[in-house]
N, CA, C and O of each residue as an XYZ file, in Angstrom:
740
protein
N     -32.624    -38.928    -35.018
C     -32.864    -37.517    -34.745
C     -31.755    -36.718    -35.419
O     -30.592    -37.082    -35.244
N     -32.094    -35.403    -36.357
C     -31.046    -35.087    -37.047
C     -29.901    -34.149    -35.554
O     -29.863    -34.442    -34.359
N     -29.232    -33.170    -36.209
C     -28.395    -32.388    -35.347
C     -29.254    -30.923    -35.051
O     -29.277    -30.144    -34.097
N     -29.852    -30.965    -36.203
C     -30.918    -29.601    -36.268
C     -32.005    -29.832    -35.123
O     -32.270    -28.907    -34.355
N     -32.651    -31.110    -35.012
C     -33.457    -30.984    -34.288
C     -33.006    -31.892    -32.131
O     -33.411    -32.043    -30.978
N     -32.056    -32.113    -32.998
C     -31.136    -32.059    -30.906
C     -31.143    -30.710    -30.656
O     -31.704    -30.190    -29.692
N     -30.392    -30.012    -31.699
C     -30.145    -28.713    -30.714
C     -31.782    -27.896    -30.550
O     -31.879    -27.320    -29.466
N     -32.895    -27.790    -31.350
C     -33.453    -27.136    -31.097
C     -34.462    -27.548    -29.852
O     -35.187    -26.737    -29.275
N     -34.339    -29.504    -29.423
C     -34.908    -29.993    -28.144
C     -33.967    -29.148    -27.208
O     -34.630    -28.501    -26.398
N     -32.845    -29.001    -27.113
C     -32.109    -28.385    -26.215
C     -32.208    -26.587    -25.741
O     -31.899    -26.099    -24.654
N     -32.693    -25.950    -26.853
C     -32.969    -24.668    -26.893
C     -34.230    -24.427    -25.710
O     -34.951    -25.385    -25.431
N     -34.406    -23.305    -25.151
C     -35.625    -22.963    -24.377
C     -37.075    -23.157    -25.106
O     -36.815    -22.989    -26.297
N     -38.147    -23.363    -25.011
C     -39.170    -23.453    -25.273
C     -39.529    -21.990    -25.529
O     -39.512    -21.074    -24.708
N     -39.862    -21.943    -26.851
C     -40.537    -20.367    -27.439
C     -41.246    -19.802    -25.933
O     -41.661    -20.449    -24.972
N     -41.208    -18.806    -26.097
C     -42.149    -18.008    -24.876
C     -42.108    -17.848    -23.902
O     -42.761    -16.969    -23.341
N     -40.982    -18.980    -23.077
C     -40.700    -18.712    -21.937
C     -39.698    -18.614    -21.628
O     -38.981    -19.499    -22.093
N     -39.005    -17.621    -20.751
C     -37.803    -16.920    -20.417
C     -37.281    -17.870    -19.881
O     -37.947    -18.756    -19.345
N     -35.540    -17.865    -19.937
C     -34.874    -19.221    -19.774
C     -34.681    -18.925    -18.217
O     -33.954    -19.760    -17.677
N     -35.205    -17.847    -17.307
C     -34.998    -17.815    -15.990
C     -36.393    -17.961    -15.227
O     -36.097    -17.943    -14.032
N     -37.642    -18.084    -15.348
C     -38.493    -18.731    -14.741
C     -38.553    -19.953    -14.573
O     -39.575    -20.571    -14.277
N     -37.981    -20.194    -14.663
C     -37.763    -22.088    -13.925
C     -37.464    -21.808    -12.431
O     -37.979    -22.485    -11.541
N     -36.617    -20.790    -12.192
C     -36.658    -20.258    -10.746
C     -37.849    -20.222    -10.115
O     -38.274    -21.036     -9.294
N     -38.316    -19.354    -10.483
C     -39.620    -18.635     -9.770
C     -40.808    -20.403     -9.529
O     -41.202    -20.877     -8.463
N     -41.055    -20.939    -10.969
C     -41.466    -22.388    -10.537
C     -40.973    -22.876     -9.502
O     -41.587    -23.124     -8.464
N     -39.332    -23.119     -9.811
C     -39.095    -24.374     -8.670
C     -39.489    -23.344     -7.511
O     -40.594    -23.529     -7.000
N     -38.914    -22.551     -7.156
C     -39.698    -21.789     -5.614
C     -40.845    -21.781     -5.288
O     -41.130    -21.416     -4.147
N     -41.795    -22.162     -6.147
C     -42.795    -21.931     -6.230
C     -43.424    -24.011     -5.643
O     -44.250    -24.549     -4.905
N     -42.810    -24.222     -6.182
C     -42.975    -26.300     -5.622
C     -42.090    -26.204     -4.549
O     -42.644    -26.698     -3.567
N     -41.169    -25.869     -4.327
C     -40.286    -26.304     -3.231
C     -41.404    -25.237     -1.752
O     -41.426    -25.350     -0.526
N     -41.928    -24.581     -2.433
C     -42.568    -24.031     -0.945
C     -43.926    -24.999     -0.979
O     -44.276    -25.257      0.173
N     -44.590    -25.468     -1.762
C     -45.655    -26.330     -1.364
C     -45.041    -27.374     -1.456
O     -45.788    -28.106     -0.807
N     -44.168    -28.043     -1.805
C     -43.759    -29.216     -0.888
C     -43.533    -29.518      0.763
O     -43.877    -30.455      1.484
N     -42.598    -27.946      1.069
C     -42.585    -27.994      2.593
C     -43.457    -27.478      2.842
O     -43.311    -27.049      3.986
N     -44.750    -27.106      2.302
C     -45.895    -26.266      3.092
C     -47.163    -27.886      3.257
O     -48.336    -27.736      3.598
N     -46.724    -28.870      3.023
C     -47.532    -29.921      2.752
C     -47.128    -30.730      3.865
O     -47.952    -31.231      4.630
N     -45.721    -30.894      4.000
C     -45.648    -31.512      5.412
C     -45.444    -30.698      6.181
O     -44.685    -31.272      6.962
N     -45.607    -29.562      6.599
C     -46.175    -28.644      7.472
C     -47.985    -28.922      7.604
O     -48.314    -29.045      8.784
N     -48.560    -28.977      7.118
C     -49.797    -29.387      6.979
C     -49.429    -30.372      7.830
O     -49.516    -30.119      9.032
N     -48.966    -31.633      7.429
C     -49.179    -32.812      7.343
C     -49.434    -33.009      9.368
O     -50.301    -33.217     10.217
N     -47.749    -32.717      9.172
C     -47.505    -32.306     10.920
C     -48.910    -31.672     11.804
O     -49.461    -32.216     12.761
N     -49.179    -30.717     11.328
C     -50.093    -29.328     11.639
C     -51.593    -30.560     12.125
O     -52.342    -30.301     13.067
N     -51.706    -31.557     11.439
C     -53.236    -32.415     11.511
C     -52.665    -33.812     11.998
O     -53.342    -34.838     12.059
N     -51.047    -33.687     12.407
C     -51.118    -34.711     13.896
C     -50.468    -35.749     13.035
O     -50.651    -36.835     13.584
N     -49.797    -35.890     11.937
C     -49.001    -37.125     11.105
C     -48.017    -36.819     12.577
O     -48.125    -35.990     13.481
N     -47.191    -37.754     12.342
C     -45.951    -38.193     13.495
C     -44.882    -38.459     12.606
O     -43.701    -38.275     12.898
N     -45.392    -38.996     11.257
C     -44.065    -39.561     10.605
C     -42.995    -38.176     10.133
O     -43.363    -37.099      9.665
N     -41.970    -38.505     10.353
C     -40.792    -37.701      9.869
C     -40.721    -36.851     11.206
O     -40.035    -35.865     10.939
N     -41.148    -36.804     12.576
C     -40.860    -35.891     13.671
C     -40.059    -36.207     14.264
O     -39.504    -35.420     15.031
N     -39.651    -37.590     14.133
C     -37.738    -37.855     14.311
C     -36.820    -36.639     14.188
O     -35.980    -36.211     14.978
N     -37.264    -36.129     12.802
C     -36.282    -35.993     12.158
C     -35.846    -34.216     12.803
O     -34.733    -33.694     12.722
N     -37.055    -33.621     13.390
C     -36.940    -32.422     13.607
C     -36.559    -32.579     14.888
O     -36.228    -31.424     15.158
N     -36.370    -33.234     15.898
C     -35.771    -33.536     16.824
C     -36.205    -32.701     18.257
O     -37.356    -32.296     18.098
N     -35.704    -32.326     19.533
C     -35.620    -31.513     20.388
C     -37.210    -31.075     21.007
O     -38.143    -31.848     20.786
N     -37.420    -29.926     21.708
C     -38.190    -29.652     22.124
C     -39.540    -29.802     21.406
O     -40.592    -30.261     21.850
N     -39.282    -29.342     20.282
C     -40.324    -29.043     18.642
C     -40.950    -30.291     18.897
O     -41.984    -30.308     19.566
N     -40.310    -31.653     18.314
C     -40.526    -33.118     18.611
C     -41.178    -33.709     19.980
O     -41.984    -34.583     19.662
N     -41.123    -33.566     21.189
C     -41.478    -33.500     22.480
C     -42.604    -32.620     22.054
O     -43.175    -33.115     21.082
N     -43.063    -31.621     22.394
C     -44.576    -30.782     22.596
C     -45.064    -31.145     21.201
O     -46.258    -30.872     21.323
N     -44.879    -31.687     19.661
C     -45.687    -32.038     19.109
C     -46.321    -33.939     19.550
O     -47.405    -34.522     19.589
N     -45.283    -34.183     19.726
C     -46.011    -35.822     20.098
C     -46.872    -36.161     21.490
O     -47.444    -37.212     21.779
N     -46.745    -34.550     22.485
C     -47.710    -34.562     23.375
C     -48.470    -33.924     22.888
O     -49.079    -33.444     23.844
N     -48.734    -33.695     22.345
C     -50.132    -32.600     21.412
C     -50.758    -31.629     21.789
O     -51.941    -31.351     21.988
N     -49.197    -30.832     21.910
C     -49.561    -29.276     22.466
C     -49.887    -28.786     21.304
O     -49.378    -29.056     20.216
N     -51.160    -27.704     21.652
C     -51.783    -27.293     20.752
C     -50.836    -25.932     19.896
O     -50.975    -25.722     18.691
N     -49.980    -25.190     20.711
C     -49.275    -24.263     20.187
C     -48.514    -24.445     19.201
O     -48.358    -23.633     18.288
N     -47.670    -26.135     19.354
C     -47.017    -26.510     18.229
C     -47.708    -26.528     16.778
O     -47.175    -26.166     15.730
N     -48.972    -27.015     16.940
C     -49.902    -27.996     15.735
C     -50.481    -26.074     15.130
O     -50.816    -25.897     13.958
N     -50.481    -24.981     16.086
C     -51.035    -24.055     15.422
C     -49.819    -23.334     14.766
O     -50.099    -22.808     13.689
N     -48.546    -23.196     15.177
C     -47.510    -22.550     14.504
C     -47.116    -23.273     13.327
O     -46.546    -22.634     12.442
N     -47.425    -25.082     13.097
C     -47.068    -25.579     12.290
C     -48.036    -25.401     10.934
O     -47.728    -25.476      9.744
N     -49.622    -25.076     11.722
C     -49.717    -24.214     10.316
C     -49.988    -22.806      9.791
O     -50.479    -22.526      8.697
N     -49.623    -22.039     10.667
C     -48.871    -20.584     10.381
C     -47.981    -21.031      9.218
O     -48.030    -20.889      7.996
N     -46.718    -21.933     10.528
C     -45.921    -21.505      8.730
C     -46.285    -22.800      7.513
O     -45.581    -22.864      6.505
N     -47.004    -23.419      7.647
C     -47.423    -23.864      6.220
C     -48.028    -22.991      5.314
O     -47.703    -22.904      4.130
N     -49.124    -22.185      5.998
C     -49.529    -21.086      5.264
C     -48.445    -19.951      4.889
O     -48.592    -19.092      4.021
N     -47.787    -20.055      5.381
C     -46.789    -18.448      5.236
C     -45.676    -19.345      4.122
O     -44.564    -18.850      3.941
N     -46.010    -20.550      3.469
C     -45.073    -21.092      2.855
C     -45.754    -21.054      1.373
O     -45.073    -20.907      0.358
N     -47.303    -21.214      1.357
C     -48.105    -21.213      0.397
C     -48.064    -19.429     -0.359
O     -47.968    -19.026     -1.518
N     -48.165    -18.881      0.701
C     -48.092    -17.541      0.193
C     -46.311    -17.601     -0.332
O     -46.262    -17.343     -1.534
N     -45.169    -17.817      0.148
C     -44.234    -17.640     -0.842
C     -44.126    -18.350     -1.850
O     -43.206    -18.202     -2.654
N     -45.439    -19.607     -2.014
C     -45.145    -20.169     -3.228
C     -45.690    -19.330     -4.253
O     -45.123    -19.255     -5.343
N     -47.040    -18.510     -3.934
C     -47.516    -17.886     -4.770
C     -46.891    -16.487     -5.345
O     -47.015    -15.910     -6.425
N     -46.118    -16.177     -4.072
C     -44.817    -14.885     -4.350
C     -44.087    -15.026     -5.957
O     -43.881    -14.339     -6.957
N     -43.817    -16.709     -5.324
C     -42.904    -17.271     -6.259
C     -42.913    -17.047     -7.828
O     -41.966    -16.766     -8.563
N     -44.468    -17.285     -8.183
C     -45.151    -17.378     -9.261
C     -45.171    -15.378    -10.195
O     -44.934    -14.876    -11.293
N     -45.620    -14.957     -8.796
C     -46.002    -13.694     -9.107
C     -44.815    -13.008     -9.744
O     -45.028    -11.989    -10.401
N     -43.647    -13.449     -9.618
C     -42.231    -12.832     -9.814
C     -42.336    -13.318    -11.335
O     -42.099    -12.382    -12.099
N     -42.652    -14.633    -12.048
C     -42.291    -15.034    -13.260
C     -43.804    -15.138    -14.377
O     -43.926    -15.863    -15.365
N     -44.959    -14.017    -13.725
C     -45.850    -14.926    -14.504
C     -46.524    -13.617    -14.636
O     -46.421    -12.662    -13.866
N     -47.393    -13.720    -15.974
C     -47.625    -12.254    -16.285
C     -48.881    -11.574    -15.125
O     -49.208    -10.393    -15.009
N     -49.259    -12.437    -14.578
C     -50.876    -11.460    -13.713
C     -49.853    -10.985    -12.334
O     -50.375    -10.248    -11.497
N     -48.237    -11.476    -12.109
C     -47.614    -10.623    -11.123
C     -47.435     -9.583    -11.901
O     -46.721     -8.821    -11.249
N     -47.706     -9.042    -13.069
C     -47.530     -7.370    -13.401
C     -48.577     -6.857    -13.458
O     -48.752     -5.948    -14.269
N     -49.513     -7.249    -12.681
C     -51.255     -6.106    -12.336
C     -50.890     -6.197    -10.668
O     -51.810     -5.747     -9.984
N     -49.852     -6.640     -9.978
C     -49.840     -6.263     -8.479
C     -48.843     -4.987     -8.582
O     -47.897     -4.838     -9.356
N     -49.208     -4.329     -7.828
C     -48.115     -3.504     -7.569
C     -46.426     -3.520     -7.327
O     -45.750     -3.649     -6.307
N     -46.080     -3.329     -8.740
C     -44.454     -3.646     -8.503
C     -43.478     -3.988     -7.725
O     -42.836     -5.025     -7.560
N     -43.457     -1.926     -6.828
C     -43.192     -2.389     -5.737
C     -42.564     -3.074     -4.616
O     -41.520     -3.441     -4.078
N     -44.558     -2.996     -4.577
C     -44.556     -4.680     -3.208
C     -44.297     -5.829     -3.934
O     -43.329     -6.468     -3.522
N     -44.838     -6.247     -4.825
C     -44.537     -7.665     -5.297
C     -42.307     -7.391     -5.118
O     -41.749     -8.360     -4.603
N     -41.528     -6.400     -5.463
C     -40.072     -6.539     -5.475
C     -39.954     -6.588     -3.981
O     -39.471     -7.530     -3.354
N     -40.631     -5.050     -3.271
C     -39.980     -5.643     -1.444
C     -40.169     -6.826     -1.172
O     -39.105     -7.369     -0.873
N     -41.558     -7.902     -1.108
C     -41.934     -9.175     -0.561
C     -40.657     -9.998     -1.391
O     -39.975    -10.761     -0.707
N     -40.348     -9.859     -2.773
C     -39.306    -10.719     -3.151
C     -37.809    -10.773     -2.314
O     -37.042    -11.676     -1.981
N     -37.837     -9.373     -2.177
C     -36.238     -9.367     -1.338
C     -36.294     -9.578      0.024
O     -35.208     -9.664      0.597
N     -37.513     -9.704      0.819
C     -37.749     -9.777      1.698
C     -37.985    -11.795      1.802
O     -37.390    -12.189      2.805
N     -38.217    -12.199      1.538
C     -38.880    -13.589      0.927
C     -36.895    -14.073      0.569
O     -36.364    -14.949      1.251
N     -36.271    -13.483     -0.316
C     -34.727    -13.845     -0.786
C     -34.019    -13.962      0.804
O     -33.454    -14.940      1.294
N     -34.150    -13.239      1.130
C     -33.183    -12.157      1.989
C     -33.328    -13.093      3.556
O     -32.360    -13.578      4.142
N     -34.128    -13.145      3.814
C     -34.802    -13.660      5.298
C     -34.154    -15.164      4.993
O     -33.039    -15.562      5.328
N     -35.435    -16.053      4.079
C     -34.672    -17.398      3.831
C     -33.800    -17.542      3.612
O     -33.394    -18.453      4.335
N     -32.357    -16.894      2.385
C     -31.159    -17.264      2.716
C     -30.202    -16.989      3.578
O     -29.003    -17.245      3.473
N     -30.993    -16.243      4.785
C     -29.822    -15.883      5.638
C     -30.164    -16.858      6.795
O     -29.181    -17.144      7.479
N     -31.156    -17.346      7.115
C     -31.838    -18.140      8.051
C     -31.154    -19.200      7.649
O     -30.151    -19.619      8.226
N     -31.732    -19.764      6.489
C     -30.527    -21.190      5.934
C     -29.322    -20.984      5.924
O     -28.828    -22.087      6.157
N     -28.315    -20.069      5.767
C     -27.499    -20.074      5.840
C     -26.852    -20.386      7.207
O     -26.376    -21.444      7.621
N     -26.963    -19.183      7.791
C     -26.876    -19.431      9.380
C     -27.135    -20.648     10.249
O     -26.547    -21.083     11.239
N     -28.349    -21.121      9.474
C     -28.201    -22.597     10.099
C     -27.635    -23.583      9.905
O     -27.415    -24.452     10.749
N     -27.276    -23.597      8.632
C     -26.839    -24.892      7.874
C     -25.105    -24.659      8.553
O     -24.593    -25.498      9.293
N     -24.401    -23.374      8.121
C     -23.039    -22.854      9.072
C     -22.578    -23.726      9.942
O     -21.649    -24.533      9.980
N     -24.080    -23.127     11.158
C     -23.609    -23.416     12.879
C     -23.943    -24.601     12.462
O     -22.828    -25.073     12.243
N     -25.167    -25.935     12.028
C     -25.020    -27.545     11.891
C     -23.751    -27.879     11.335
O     -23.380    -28.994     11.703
N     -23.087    -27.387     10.696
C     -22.344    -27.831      9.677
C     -20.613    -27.855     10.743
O     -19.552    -28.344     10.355
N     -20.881    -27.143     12.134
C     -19.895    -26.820     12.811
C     -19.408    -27.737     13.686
O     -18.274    -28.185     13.856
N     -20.986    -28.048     14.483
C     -21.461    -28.448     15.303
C     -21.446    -30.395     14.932
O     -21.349    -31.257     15.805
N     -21.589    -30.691     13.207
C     -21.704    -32.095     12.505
C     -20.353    -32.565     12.645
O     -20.147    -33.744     12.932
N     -19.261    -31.617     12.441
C     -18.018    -31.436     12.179
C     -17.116    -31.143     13.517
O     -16.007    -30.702     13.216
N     -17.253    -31.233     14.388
C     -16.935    -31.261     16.145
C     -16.537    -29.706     16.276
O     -16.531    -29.237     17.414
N     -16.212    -28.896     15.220
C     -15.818    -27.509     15.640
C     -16.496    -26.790     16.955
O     -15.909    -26.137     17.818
N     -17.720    -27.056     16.874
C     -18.128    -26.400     18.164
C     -18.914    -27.940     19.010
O     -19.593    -28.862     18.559
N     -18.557    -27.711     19.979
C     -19.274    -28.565     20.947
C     -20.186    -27.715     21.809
O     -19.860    -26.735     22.478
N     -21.664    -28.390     21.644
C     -22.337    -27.944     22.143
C     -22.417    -28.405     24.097
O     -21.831    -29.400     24.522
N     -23.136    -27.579     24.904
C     -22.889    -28.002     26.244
C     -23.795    -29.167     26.518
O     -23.659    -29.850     27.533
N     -24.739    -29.399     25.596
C     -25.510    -30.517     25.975
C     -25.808    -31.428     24.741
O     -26.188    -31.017     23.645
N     -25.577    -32.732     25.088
C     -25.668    -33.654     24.242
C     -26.837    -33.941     22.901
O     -27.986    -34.382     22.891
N     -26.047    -33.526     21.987
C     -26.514    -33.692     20.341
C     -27.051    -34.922     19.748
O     -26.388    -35.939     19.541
N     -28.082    -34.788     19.533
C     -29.017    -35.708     18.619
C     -28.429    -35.848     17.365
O     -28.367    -34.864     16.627
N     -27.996    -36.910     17.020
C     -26.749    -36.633     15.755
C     -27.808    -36.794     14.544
O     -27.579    -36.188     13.497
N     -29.144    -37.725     14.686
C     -30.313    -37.974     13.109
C     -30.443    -36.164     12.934
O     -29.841    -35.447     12.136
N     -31.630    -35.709     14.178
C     -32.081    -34.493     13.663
C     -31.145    -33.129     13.395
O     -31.455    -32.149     12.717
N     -30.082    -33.332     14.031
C     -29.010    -32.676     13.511
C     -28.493    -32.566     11.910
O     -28.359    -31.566     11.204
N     -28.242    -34.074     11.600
C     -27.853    -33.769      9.909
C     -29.192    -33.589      8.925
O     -29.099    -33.152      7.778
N     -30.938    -34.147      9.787
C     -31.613    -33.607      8.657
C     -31.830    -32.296      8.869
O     -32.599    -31.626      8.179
N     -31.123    -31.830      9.899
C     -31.694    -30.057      9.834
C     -30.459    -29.493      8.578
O     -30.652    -28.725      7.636
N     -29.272    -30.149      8.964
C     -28.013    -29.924      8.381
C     -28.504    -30.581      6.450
O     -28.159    -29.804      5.559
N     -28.995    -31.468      6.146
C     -29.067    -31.400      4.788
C     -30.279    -31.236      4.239
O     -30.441    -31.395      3.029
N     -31.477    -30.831      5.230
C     -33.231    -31.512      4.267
C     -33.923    -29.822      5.018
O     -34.584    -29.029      4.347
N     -33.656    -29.670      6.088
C     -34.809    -28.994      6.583
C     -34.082    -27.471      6.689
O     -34.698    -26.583      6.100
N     -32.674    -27.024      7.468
C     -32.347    -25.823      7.215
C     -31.429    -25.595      5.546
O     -30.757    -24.635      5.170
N     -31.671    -26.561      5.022
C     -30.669    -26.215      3.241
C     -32.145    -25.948      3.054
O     -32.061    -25.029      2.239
N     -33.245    -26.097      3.221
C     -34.407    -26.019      2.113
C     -34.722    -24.262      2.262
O     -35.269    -23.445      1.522
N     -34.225    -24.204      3.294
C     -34.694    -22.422      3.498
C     -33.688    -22.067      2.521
O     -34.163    -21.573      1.498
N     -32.222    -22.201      2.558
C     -31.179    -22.150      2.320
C     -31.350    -21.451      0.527
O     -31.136    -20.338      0.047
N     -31.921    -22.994     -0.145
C     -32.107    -23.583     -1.402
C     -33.205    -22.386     -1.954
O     -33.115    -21.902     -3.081
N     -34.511    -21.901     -0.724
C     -35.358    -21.473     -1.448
C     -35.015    -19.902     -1.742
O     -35.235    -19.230     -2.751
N     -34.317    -19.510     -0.337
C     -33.593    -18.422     -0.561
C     -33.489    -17.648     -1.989
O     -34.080    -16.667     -2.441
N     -32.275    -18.691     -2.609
C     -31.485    -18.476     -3.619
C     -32.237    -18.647     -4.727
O     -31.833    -18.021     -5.707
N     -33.553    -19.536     -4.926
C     -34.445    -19.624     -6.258
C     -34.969    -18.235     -5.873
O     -34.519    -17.368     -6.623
N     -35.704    -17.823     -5.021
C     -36.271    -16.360     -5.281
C     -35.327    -15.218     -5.508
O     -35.728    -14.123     -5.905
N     -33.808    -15.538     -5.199
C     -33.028    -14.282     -5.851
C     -33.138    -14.678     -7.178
O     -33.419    -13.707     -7.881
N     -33.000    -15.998     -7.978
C     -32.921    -15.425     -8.783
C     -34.596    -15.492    -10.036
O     -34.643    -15.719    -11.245
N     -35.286    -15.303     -9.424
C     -36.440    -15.840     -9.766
C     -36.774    -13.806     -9.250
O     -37.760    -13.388     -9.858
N     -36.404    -13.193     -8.728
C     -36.282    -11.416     -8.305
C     -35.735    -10.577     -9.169
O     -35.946     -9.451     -9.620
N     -34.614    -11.845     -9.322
C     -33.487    -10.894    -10.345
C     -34.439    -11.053    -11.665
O     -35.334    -10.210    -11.724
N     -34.415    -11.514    -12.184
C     -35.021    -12.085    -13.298
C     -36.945    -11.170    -13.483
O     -37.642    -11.145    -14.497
N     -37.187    -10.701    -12.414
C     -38.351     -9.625    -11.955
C     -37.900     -8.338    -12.336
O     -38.503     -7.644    -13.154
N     -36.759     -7.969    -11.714
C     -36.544     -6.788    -11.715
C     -35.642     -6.558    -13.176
O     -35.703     -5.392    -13.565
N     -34.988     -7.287    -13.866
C     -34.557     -7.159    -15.139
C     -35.927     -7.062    -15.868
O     -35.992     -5.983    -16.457
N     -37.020     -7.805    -16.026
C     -37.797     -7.844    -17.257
C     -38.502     -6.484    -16.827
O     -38.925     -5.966    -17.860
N     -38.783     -5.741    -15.785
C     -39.239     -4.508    -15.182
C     -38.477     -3.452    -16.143
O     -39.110     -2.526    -16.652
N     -36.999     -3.639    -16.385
C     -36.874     -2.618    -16.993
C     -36.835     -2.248    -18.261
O     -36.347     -1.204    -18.692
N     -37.484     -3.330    -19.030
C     -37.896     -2.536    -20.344
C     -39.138     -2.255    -20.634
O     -39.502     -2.190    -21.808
N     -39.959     -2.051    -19.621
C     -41.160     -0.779    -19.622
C     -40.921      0.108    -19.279
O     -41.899      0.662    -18.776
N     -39.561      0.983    -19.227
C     -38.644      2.064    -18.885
C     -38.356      2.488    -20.385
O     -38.388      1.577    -21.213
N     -38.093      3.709    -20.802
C     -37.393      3.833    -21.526
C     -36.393      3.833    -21.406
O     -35.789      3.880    -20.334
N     -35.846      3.768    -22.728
C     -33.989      3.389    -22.781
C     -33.137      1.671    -21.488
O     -31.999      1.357    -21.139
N     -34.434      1.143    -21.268
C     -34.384      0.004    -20.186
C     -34.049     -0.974    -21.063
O     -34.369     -0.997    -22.252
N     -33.311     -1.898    -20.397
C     -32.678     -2.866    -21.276
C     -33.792     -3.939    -21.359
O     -34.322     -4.397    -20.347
N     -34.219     -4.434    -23.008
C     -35.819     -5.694    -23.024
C     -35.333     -6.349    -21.991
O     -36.052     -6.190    -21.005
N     -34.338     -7.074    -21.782
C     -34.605     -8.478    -20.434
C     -35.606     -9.453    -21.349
O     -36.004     -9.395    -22.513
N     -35.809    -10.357    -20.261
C     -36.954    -11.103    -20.576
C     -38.112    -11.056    -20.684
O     -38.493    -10.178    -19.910
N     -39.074    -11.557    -21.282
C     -40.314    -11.453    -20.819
C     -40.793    -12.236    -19.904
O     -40.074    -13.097    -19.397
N     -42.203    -12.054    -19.504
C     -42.689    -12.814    -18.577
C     -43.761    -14.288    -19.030
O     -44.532    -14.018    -19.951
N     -43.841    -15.367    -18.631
C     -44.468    -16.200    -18.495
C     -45.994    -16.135    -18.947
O     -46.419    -15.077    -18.483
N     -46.613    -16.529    -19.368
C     -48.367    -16.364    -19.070
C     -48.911    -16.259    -18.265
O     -50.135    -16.167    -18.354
């Protein structure tokens, strides 16, 4: 392989902006967890270890409230995958701007503060800083602490910048707006 053609495997792919990879991965990372939300939602058991506490208890007695919130938010996960998309792909510029930017900062904003906050207090709580008054499940504790509250955490931060990357290519249909990127197909 010469040197000419390493660097140009290494270069971005013509056409697509080197910051929609965001908006993708947000866009898989919410139907990944919107799949075992499903999964849960139609009575799987596997991985309910891992969520531990009350949640774990009323789903393995098969309260129905659990199995219906579990797919609320699977659905409410599908719609931020499609958020996701709408931020990096050209048919999100026939929705109304906008809303497609509030739902983004709203969608940024919520998940990384939720993950944050959680991952914090696990991370306190993993670490003996705080002792809780009643005895800690130490499994569902660290997967909330590395798999289940980082994923809010994680998705957070792909839709900032998968927003940012929205609201930059927005402004060169402005005049005097700086091009930015373009958008995706």
């Amino acid at each position: 392989m010469s040197e000419q053609t390493a660097v140009r495997a290494d270069a971005a792919a013509p056409g697509i902006p080197k910051t929609a990879w965001a908006g993708y991965a947000a866009c898989a990372w919410g139907l990944i967890f919107a799949a075992i939300s499903f999964y849960w939602g139609s009575g799987g058991r596997r991985g309910l270890d891992t969520v531990g506490g009350s949640i774990e208890r009323r789903a393995l007695a098969g309260d129905p409230a659990i199995f219906a919130a579990v797919w609320v938010t699977g659905l409410l996960k599908v719609v931020g995958a499609v958020l996701a998309l709408a931020l990096v792909m050209r048919w999100g510029r026939r929705l109304p701007r906008r809303l497609v930017a509030v739902l983004g900062w709203f969608a940024a904003i919520v998940s990384t503060a939720y993950g944050a906050v959680l991952v914090a207090s696990g991370a306190l709580v993993a670490g003996g800083a705080i002792k809780p008054s009643t005895p800690v499940d130490r499994k569902p504790l660290l997967w909330h602490l590395w798999v289940w509250d980082m994923s809010f955490l994680i998705w957070g931060l792909l839709f900032l910048l998968a927003l940012w990357r929205f609201l930059r290519s927005n402004r060169r249909d402005r005049p005097g707006g700086d091009p930015g990127e373009g958008f995706d197909r």
